[in-house]
C-alpha positions as CSV (number, residue, x, y, z in Angstrom):
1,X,47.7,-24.6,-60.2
2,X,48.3,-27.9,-62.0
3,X,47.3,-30.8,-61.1
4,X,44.9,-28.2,-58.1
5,X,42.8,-27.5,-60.2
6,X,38.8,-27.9,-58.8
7,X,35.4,-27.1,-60.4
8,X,35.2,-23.9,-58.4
9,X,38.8,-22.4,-59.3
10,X,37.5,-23.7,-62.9
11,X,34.7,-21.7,-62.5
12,X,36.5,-18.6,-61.4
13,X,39.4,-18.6,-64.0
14,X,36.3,-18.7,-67.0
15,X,34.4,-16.1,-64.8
16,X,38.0,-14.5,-65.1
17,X,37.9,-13.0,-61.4
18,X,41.3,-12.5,-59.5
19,X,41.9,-15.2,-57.0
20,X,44.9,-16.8,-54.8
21,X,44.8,-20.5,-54.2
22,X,45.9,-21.3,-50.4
23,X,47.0,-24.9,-49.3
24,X,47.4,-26.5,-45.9
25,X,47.9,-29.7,-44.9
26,X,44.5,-31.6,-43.9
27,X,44.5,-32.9,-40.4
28,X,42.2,-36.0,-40.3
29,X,39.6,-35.1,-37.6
30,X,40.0,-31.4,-37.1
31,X,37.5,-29.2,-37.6
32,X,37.8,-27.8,-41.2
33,X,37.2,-24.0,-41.1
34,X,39.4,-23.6,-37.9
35,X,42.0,-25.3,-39.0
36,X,42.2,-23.3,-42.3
37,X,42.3,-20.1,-39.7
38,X,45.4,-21.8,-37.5
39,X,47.4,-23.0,-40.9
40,X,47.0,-20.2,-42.6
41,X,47.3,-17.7,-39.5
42,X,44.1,-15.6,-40.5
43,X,41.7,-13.8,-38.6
44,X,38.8,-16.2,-38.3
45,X,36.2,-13.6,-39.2
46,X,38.0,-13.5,-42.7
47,X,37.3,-17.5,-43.6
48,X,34.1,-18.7,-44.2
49,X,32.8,-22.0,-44.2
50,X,29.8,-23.2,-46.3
51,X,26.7,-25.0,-45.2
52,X,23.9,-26.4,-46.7
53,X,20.5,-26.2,-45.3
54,X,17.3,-27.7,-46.3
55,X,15.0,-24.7,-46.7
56,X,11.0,-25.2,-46.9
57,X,12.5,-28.6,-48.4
58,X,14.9,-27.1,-50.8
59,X,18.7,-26.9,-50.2
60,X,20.0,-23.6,-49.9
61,X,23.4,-22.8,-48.9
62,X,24.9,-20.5,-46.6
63,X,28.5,-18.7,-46.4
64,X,29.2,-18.0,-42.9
65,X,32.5,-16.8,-41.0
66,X,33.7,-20.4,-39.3
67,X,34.0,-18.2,-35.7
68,X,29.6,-18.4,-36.4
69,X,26.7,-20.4,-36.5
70,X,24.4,-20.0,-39.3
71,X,21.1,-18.5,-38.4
72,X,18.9,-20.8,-40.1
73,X,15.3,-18.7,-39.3
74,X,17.7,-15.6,-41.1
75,X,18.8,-18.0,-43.9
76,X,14.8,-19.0,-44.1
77,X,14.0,-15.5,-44.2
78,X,16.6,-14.1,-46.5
79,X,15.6,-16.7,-49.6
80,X,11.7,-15.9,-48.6
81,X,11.4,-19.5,-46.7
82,X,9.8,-20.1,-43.8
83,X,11.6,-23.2,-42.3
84,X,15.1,-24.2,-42.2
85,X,17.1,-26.7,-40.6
86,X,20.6,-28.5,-41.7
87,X,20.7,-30.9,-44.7
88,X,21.8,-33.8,-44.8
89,X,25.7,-34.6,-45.6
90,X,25.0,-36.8,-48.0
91,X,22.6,-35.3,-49.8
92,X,24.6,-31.8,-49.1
93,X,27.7,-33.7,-50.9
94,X,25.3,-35.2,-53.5
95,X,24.0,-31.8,-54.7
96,X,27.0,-29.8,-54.4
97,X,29.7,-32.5,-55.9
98,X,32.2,-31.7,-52.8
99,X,33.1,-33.6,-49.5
100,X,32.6,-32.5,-46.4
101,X,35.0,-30.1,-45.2
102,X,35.6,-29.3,-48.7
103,X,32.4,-27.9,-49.7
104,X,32.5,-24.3,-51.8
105,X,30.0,-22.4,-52.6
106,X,31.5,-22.0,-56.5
107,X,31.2,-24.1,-59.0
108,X,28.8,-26.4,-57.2
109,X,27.4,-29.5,-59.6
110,X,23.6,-28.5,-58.9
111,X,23.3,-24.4,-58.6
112,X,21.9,-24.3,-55.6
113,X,20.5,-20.9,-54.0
114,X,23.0,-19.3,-51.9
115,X,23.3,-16.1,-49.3
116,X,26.5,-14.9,-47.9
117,X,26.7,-13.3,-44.8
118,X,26.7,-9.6,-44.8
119,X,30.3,-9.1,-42.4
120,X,32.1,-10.6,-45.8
121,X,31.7,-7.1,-47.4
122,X,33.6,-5.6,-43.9
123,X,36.8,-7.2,-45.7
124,X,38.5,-6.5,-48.3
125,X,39.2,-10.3,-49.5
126,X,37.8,-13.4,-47.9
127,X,38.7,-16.8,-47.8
128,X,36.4,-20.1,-48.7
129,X,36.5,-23.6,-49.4
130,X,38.3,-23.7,-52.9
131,X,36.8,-27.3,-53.4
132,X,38.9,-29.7,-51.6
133,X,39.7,-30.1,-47.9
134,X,43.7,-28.4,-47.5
135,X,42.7,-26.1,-50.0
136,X,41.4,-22.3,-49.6
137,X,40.2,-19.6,-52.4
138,X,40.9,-15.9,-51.3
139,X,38.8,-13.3,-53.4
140,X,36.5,-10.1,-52.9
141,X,33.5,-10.9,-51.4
142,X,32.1,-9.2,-54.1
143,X,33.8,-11.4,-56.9
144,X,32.1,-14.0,-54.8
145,X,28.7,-12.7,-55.2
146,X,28.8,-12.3,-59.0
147,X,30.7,-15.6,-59.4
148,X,27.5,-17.5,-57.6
149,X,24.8,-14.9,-57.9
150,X,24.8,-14.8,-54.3
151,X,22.5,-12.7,-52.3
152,X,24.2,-10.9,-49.2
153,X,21.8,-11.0,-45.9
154,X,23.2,-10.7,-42.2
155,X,22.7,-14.7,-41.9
156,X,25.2,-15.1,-38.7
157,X,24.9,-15.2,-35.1
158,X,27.9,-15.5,-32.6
């Protein structure tokens, strides 16, 4: 992990919770959660992709599977909001100290709120962003809830 190291494997080796790092080569333009499914060869139900969404005006994240949309009214409704709609990128990267396509829902630079979808606990480990595009975190989805004090809410819709 040298030289790999990101603020959200930081956070997990302090947290001390069992993790594997997985790398892939980035492909400029491709679409960031797939392609971690085709390099990897997982079952896209198994990687999630993080989101940020402004919620009642706050930003709240949400930890989908990449082969879903978010459900914003369930995000809304899962954090007690009424309204939600997508954030900004910039102010998404701004708030969470990751790029694009490299977003994690660990070790984030503001703690934002965040709600992973329920299907994560179907699986024994998932995968999600590790803090760098090319780079994936596998873990329990349960190591993931602790790790970010996540709340678990069926936030996905095909």
């Amino acid at each position: 992990m040298a030289g790999r190291g990101t603020p959200a494997t930081a956070l997990l080796t302090r947290l001390k919770v069992d993790f594997t790092l997985h790398s892939y080569e980035h492909a400029s333009g491709a679409a960031y959660g797939q392609e971690a499914v085709d390099a990897l060869g997982l079952a896209a139900g198994r990687v999630f992709k993080t989101l940020v969404a402004s919620v009642d005006g706050h930003l709240t994240v949400g930890v989908v599977p990449v082969d879903a949309t978010l459900d914003l009214k369930a995000l809304a409704a899962a954090v007690g909001g009424k309204k939600a709609q997508m954030a900004d990128v910039a102010a998404a990267e701004r708030a969470t100290g990751y790029v694009a396509g490299g977003i994690s829902p660990l070790g984030q630079r503001k703690r934002l709120p965040i709600v992973l979808d329920a299907t994560a606990r179907t699986h024994e480990t998932i995968f999600c962003s590790a803090g760098r595009r090319g780079l994936e975190v596998e873990l329990a989805p349960d190591d993931l809830v602790r790790a970010t004090d996540a709340r678990v809410a069926p936030i996905a819709a095909p």
